[in-house]
mmCIF file of the N, C-alpha and C atoms, coordinates in Angstrom:
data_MODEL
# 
_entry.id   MODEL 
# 
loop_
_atom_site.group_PDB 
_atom_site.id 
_atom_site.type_symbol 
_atom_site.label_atom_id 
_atom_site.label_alt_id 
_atom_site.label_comp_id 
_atom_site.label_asym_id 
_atom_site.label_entity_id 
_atom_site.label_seq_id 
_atom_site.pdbx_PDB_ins_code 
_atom_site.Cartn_x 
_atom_site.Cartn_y 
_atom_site.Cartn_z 
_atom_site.occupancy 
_atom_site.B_iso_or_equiv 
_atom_site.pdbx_formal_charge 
_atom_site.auth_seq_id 
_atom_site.auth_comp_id 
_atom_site.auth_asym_id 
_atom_site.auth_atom_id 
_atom_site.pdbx_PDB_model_num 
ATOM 1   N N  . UNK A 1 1  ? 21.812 232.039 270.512 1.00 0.00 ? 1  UNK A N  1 
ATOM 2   C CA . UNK A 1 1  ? 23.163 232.440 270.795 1.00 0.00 ? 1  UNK A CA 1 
ATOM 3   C C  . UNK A 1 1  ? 23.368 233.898 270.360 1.00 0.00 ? 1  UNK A C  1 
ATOM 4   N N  . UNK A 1 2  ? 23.682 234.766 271.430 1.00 0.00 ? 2  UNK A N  1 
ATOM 5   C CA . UNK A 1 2  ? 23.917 236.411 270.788 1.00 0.00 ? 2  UNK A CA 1 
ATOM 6   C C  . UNK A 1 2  ? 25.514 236.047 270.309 1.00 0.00 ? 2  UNK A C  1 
ATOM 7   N N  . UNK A 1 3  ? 25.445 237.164 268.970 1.00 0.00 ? 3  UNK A N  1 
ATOM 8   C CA . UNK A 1 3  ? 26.582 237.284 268.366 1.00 0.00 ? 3  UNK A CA 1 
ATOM 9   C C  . UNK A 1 3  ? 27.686 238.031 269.494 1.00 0.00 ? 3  UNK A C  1 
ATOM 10  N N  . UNK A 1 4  ? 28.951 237.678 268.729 1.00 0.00 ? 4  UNK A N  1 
ATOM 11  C CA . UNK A 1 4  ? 30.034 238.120 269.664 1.00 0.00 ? 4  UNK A CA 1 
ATOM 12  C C  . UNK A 1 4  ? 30.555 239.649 269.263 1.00 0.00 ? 4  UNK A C  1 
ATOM 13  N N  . UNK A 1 5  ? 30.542 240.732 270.504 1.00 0.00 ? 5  UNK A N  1 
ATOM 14  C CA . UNK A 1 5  ? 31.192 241.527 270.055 1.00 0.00 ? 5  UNK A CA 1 
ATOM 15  C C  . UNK A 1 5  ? 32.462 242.164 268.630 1.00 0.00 ? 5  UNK A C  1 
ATOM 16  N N  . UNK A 1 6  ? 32.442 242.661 267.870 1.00 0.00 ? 6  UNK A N  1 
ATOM 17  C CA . UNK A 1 6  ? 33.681 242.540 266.928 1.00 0.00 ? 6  UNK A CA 1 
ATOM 18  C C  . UNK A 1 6  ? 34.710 243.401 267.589 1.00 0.00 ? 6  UNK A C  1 
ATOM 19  N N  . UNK A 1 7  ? 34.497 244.627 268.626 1.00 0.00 ? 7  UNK A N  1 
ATOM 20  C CA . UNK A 1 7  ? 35.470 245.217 268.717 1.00 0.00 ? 7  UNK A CA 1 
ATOM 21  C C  . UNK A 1 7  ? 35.589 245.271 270.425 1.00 0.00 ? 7  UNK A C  1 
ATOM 22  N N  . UNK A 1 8  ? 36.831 245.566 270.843 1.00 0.00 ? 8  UNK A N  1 
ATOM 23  C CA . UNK A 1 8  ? 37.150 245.520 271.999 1.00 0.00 ? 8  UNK A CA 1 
ATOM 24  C C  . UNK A 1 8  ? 36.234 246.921 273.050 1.00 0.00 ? 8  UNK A C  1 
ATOM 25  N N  . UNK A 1 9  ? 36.337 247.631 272.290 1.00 0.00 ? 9  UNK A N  1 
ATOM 26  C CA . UNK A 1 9  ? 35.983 249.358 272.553 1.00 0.00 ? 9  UNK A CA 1 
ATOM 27  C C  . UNK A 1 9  ? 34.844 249.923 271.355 1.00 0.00 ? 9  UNK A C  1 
ATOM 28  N N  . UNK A 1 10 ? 33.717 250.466 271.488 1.00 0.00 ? 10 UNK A N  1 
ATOM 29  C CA . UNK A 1 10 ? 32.858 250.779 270.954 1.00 0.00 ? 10 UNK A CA 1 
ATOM 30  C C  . UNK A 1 10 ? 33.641 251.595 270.358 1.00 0.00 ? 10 UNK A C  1 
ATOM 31  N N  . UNK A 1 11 ? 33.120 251.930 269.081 1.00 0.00 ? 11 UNK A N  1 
ATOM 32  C CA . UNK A 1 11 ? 33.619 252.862 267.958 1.00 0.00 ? 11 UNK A CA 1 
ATOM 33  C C  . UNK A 1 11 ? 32.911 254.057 267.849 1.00 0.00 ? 11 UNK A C  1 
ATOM 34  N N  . UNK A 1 12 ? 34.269 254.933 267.170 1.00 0.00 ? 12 UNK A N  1 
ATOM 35  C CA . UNK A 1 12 ? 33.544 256.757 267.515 1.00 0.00 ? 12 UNK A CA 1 
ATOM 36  C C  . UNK A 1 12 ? 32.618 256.861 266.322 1.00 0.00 ? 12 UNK A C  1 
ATOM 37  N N  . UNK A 1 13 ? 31.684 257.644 266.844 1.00 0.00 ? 13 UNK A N  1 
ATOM 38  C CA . UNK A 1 13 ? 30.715 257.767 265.476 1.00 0.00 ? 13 UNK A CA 1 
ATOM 39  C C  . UNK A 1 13 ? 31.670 258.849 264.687 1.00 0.00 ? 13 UNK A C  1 
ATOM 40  N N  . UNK A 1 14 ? 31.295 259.377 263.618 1.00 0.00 ? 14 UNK A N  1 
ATOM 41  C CA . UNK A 1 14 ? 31.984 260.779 263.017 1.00 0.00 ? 14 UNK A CA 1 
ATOM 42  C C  . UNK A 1 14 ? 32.287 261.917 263.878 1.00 0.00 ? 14 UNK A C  1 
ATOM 43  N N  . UNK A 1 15 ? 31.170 261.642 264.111 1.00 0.00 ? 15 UNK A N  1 
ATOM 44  C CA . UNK A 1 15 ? 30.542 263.372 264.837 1.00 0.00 ? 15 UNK A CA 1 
ATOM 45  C C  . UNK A 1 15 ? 31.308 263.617 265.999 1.00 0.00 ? 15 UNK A C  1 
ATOM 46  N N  . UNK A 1 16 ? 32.055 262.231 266.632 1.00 0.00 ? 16 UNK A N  1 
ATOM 47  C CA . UNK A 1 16 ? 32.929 262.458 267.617 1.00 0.00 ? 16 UNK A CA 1 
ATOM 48  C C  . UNK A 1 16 ? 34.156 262.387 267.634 1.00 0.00 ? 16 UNK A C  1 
ATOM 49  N N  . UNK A 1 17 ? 34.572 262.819 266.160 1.00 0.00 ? 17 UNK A N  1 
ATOM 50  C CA . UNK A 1 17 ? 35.872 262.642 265.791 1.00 0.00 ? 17 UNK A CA 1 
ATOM 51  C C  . UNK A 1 17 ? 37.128 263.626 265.896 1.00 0.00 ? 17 UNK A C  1 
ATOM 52  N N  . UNK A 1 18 ? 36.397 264.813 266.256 1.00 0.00 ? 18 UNK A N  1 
ATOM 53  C CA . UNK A 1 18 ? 37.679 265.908 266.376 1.00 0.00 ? 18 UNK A CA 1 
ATOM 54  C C  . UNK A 1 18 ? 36.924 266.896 264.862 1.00 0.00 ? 18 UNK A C  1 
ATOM 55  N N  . UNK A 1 19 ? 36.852 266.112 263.691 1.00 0.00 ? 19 UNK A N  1 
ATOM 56  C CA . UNK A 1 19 ? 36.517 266.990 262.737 1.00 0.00 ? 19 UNK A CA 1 
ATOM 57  C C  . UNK A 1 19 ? 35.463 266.737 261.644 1.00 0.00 ? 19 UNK A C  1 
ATOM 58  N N  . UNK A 1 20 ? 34.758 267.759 261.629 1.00 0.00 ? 20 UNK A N  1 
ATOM 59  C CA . UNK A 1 20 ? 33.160 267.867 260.788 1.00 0.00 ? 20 UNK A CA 1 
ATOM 60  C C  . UNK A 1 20 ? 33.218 266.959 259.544 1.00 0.00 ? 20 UNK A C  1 
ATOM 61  N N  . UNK A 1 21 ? 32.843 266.299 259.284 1.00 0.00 ? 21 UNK A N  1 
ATOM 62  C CA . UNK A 1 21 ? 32.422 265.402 258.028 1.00 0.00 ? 21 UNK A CA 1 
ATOM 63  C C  . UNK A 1 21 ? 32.241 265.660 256.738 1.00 0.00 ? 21 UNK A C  1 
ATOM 64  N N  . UNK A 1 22 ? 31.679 266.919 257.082 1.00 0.00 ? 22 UNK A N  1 
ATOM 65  C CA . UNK A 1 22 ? 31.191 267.968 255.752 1.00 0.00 ? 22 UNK A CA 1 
ATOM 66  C C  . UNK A 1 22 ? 32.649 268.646 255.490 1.00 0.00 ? 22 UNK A C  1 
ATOM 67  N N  . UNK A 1 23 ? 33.255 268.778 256.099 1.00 0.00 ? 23 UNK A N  1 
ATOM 68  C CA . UNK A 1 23 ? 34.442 269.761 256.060 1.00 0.00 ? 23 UNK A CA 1 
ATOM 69  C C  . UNK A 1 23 ? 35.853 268.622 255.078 1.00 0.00 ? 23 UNK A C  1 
ATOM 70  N N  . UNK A 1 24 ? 35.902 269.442 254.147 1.00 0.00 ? 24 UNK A N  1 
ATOM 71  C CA . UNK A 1 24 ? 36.833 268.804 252.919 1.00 0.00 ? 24 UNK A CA 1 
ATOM 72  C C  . UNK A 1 24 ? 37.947 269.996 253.082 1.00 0.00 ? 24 UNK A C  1 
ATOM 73  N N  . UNK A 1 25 ? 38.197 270.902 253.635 1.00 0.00 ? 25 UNK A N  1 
ATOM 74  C CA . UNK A 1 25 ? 38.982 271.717 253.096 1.00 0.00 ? 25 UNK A CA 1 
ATOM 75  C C  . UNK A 1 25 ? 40.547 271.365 253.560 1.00 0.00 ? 25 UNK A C  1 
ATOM 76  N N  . UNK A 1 26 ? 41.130 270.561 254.699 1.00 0.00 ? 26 UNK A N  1 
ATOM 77  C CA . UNK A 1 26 ? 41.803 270.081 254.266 1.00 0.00 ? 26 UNK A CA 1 
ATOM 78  C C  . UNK A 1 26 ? 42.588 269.110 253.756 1.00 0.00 ? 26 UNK A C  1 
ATOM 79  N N  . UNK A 1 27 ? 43.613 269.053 252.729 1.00 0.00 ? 27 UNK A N  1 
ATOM 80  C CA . UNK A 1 27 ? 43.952 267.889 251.674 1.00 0.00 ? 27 UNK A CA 1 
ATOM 81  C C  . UNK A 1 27 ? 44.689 266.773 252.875 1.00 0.00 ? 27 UNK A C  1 
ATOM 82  N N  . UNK A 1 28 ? 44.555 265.629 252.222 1.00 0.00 ? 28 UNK A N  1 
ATOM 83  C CA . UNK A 1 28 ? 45.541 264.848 252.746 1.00 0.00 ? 28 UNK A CA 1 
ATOM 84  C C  . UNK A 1 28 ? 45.249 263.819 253.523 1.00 0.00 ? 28 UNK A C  1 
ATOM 85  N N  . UNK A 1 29 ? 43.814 263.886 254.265 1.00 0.00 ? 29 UNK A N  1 
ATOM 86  C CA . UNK A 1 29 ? 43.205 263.163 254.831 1.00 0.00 ? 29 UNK A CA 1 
ATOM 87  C C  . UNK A 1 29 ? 42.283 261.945 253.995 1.00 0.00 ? 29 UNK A C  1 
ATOM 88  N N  . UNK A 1 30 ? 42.609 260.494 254.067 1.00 0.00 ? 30 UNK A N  1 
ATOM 89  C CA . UNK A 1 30 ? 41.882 259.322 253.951 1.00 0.00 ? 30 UNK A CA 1 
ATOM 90  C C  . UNK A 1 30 ? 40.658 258.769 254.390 1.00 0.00 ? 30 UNK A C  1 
ATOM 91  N N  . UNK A 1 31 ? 40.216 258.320 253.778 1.00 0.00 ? 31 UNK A N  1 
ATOM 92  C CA . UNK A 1 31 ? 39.084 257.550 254.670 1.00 0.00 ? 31 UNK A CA 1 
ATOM 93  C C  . UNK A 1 31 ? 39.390 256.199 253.813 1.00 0.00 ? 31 UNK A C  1 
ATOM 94  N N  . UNK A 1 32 ? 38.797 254.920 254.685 1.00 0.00 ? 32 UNK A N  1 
ATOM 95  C CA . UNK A 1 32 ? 39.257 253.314 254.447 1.00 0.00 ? 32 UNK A CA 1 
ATOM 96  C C  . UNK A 1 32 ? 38.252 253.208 254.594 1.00 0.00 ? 32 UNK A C  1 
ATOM 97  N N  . UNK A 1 33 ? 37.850 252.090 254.013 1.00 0.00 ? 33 UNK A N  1 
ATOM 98  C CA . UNK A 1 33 ? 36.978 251.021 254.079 1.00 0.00 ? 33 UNK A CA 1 
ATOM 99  C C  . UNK A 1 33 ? 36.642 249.784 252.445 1.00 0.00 ? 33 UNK A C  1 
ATOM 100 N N  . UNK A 1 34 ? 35.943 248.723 253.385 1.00 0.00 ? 34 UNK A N  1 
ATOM 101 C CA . UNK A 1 34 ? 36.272 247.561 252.744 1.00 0.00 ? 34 UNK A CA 1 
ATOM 102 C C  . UNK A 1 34 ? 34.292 247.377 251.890 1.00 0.00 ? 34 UNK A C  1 
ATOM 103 N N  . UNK A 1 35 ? 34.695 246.743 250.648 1.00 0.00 ? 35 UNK A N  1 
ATOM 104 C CA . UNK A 1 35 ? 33.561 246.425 249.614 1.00 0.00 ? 35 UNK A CA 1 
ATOM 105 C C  . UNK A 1 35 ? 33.713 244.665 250.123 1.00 0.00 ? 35 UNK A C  1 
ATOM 106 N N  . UNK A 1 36 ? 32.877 244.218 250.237 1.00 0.00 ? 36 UNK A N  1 
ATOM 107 C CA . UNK A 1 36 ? 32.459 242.256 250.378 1.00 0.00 ? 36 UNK A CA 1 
ATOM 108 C C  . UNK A 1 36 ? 32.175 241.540 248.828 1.00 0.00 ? 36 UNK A C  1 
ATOM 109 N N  . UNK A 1 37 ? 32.421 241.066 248.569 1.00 0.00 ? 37 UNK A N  1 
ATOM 110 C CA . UNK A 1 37 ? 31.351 240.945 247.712 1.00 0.00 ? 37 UNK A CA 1 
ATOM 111 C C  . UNK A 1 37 ? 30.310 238.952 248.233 1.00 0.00 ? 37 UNK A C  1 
ATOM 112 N N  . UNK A 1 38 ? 29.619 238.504 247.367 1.00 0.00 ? 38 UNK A N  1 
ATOM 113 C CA . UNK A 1 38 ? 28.756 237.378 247.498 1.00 0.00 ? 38 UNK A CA 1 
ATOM 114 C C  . UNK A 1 38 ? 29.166 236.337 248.304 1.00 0.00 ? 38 UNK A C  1 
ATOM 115 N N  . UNK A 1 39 ? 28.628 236.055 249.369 1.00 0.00 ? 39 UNK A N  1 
ATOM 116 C CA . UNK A 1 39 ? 29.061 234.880 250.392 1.00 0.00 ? 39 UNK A CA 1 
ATOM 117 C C  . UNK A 1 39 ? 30.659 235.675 251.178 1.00 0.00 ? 39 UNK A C  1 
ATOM 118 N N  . UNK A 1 40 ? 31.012 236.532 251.347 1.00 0.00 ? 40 UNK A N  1 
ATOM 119 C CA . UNK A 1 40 ? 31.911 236.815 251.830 1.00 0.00 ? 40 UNK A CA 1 
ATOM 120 C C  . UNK A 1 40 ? 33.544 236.782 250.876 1.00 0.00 ? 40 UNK A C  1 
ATOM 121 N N  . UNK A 1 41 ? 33.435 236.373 249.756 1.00 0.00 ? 41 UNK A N  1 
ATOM 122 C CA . UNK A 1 41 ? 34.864 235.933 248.968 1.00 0.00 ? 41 UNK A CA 1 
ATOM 123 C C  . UNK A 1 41 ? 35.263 236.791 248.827 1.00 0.00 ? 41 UNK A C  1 
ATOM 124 N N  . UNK A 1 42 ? 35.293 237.316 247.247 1.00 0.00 ? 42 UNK A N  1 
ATOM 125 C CA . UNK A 1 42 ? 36.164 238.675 247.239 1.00 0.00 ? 42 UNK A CA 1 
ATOM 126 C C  . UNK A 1 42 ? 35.811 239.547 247.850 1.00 0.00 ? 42 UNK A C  1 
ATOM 127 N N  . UNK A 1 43 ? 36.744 240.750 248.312 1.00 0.00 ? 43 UNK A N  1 
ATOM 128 C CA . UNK A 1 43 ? 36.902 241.926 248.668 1.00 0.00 ? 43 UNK A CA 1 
ATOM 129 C C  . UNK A 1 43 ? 37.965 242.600 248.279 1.00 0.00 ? 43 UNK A C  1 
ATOM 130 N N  . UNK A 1 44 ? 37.445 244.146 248.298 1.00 0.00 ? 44 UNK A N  1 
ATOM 131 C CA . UNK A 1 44 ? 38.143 245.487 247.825 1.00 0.00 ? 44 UNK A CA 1 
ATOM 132 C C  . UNK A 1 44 ? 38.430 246.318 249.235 1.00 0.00 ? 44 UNK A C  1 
ATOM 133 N N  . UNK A 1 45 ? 39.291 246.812 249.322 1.00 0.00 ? 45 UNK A N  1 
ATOM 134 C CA . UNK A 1 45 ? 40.029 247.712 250.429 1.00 0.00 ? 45 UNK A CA 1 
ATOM 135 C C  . UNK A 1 45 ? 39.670 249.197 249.482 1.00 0.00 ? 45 UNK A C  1 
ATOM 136 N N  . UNK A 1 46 ? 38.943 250.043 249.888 1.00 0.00 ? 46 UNK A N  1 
ATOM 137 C CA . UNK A 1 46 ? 39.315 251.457 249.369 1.00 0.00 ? 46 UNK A CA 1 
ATOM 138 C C  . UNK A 1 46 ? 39.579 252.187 250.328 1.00 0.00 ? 46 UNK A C  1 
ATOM 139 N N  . UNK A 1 47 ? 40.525 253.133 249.468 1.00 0.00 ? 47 UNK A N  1 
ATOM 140 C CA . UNK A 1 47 ? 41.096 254.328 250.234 1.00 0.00 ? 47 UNK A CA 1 
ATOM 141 C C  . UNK A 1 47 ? 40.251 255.899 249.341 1.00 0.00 ? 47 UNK A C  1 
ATOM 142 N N  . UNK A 1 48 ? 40.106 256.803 249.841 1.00 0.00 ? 48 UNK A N  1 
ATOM 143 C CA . UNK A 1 48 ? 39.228 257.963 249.522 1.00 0.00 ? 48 UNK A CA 1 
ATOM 144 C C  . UNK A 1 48 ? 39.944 258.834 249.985 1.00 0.00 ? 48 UNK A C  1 
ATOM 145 N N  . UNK A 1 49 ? 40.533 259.950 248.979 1.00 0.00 ? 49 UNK A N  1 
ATOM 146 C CA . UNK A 1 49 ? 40.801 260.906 249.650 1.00 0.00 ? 49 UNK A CA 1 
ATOM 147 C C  . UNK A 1 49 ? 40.262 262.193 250.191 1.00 0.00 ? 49 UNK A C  1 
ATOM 148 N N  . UNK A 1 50 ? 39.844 262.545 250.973 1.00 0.00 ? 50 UNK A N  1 
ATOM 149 C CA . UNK A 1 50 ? 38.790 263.537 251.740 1.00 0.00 ? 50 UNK A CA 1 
ATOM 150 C C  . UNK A 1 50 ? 38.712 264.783 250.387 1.00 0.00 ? 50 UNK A C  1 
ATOM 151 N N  . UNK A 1 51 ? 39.404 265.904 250.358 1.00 0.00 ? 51 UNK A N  1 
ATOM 152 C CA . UNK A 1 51 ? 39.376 266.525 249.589 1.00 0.00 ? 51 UNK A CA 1 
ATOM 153 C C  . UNK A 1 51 ? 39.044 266.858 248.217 1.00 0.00 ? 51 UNK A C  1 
ATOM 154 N N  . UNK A 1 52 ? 39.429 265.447 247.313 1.00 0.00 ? 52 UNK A N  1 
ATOM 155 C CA . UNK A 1 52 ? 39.912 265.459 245.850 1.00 0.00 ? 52 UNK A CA 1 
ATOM 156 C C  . UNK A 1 52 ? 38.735 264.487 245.739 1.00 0.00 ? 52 UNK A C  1 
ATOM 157 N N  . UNK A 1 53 ? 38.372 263.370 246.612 1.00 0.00 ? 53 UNK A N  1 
ATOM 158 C CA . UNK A 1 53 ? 37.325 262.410 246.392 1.00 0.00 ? 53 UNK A CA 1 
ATOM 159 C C  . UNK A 1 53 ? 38.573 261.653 245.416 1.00 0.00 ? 53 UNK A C  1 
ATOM 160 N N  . UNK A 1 54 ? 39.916 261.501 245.295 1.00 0.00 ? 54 UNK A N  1 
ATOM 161 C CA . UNK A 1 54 ? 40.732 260.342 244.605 1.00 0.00 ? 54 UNK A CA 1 
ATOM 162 C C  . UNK A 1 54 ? 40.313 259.213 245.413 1.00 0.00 ? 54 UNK A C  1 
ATOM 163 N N  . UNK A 1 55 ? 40.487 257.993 244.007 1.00 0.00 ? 55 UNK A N  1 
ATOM 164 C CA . UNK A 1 55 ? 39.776 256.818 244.740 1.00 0.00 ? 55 UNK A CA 1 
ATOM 165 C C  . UNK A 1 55 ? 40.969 255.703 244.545 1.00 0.00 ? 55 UNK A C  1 
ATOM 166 N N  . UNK A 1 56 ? 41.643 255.187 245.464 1.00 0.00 ? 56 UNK A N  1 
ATOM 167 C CA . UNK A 1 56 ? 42.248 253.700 245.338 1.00 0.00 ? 56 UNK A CA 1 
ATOM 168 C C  . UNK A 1 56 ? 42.132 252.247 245.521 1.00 0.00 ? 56 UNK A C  1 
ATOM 169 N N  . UNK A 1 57 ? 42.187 251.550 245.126 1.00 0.00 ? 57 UNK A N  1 
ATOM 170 C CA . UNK A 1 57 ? 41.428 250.470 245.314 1.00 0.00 ? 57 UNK A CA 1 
ATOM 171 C C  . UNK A 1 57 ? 42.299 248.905 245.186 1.00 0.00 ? 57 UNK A C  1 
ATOM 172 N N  . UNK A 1 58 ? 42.437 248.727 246.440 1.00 0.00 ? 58 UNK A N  1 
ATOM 173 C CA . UNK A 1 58 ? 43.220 247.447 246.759 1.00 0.00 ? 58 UNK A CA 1 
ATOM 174 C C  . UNK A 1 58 ? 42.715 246.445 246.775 1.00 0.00 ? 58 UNK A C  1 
ATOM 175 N N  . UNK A 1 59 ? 43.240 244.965 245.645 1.00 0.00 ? 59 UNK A N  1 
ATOM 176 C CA . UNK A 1 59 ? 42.735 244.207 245.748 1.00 0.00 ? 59 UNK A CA 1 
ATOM 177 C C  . UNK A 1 59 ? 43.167 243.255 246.664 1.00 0.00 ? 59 UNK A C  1 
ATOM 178 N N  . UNK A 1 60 ? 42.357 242.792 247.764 1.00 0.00 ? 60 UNK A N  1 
ATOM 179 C CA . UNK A 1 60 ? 42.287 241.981 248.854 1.00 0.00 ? 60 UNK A CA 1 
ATOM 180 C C  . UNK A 1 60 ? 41.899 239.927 248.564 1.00 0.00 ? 60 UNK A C  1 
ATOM 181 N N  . UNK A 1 61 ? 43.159 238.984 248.325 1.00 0.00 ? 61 UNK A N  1 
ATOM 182 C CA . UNK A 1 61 ? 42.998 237.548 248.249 1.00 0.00 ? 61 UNK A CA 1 
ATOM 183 C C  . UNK A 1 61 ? 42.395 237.261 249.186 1.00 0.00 ? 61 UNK A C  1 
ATOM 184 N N  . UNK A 1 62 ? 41.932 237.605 250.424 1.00 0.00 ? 62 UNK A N  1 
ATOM 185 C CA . UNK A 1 62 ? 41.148 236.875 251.480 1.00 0.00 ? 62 UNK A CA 1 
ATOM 186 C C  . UNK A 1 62 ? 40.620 238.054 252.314 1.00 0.00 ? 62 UNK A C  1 
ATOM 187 N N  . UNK A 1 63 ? 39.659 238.028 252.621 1.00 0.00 ? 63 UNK A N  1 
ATOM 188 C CA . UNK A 1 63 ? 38.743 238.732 253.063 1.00 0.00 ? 63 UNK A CA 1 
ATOM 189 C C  . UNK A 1 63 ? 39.078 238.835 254.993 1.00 0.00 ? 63 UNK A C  1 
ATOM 190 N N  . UNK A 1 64 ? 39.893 239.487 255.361 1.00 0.00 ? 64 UNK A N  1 
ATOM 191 C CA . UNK A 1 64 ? 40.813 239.626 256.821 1.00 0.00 ? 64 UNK A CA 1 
ATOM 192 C C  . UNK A 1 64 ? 41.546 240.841 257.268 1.00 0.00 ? 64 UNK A C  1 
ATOM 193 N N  . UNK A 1 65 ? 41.283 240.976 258.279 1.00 0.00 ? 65 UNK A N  1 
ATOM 194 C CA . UNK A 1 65 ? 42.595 242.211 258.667 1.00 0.00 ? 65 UNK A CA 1 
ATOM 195 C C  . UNK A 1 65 ? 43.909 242.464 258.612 1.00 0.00 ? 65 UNK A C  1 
ATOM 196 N N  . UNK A 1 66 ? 44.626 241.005 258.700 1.00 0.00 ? 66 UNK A N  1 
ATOM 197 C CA . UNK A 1 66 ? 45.552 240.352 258.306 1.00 0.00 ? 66 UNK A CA 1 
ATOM 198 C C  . UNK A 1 66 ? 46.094 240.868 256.880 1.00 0.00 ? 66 UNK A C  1 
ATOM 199 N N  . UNK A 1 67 ? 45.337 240.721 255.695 1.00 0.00 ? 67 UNK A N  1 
ATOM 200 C CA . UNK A 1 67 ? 45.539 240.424 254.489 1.00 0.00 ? 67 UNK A CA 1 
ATOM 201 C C  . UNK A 1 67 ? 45.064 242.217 253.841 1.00 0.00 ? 67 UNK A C  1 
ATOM 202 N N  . UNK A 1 68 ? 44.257 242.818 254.553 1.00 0.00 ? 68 UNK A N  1 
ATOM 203 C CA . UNK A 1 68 ? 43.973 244.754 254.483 1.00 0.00 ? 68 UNK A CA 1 
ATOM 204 C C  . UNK A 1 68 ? 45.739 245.008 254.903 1.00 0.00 ? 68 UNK A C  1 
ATOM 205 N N  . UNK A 1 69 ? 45.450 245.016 255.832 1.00 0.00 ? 69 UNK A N  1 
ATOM 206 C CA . UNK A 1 69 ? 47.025 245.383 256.457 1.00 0.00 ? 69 UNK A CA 1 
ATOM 207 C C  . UNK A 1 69 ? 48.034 245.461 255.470 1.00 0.00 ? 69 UNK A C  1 
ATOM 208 N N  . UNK A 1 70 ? 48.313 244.313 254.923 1.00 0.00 ? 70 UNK A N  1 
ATOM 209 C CA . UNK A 1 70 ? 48.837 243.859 253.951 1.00 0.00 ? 70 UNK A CA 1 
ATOM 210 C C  . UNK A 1 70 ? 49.015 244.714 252.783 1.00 0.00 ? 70 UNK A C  1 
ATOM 211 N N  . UNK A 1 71 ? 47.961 244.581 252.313 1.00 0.00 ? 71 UNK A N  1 
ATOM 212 C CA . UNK A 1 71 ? 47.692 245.431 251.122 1.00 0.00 ? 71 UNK A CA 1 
ATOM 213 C C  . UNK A 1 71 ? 47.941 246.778 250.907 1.00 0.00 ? 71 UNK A C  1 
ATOM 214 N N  . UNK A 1 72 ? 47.114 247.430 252.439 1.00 0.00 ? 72 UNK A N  1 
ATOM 215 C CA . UNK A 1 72 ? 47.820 248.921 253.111 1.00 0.00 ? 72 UNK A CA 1 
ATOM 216 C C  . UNK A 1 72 ? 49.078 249.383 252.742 1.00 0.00 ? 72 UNK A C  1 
ATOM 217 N N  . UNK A 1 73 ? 50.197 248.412 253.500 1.00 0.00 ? 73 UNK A N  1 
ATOM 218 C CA . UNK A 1 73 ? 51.110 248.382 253.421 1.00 0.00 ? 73 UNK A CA 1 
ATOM 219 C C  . UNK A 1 73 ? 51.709 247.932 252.608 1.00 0.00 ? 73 UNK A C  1 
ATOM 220 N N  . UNK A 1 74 ? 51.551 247.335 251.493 1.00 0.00 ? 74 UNK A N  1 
ATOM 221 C CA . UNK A 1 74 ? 52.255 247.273 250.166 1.00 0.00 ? 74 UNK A CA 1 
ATOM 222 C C  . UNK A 1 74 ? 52.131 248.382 249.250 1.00 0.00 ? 74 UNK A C  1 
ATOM 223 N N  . UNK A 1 75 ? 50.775 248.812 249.433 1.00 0.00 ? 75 UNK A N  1 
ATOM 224 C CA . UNK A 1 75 ? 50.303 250.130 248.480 1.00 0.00 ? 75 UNK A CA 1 
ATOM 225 C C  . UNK A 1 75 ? 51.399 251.015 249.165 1.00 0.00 ? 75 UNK A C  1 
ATOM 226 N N  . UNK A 1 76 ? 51.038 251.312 250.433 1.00 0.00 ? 76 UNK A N  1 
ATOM 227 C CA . UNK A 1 76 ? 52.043 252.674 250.794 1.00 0.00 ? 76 UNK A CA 1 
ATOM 228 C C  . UNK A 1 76 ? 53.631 252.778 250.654 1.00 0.00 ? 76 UNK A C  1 
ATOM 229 N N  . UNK A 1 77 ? 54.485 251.620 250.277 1.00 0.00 ? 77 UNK A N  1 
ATOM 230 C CA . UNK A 1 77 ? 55.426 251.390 250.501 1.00 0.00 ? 77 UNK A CA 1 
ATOM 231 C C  . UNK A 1 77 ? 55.690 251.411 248.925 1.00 0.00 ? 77 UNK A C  1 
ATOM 232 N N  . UNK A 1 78 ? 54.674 251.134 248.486 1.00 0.00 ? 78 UNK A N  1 
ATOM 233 C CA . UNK A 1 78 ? 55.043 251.257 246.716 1.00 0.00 ? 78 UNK A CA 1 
ATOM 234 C C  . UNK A 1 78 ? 54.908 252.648 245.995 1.00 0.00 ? 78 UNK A C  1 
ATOM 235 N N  . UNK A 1 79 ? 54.350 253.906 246.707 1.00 0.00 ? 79 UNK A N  1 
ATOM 236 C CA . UNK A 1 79 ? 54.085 255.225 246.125 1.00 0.00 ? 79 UNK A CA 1 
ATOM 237 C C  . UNK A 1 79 ? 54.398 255.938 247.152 1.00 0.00 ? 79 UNK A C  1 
ATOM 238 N N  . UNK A 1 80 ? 54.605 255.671 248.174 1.00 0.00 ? 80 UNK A N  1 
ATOM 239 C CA . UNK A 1 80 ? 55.501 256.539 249.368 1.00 0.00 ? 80 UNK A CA 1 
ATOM 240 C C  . UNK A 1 80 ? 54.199 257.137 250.015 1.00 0.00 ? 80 UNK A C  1 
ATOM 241 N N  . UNK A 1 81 ? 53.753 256.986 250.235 1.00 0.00 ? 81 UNK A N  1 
ATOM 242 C CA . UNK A 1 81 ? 51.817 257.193 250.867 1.00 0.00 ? 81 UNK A CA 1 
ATOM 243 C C  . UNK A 1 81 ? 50.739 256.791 250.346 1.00 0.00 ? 81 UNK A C  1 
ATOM 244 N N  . UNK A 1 82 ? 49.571 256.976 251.037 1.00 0.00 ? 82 UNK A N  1 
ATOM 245 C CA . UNK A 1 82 ? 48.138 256.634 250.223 1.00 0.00 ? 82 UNK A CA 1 
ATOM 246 C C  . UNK A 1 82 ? 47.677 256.907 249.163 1.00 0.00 ? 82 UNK A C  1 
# 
C-alpha cells in the first residue's frame, strides 16, 4: 500500500521562497516547526526568530494541526505576536 499524500500542493523548498536563507538581516520574521517525541505522544511547537535566533516553545496536548493552531493562537493573543 503506497502512503497517502500529506499535502494537497507540493511544498516550496527555501530556495523558492522569495528570500535567501542565509539572509538574517531582517528582524521580525519566524520560522515554525514541530519536535515529536517517542511513538508520536508528546510534542513541542517552536517558533524561531530569524534574526535574534529567540526561541519559543509551545507546549502541544496532542500531537495535530488542530491543537498547533491552537497553541499559535493562544501564544499570540497572550503577548500581542510571536
Amino acid at each position: 500500500m503506497r502512503a497517502q499524500r500529506r499535502f494537497a500542493q507540493p511544498m516550496l523548498s527555501l530556495h523558492e521562497r522569495g528570500l535567501d536563507p542565509v539572509d538574517r538581516s531582517v528582524a521580525g520574521l519566524w520560522e515554525g516547526d514541530l519536535i515529536v517525541g517517542p511513538h508520536n505522544r508528546p510534542a513541542i511547537g517552536t517558533l524561531v526568530e530569524r534574526q535574534t535566533r529567540y526561541v519559543k516553545l509551545l507546549h502541544l496536548s496532542e500531537h495535530n494541526l488542530i491543537e498547533l493552531h491552537a497553541a499559535l493562537v493562544r501564544h499570540c493573543e497572550s503577548c500581542g505576536g510571536p
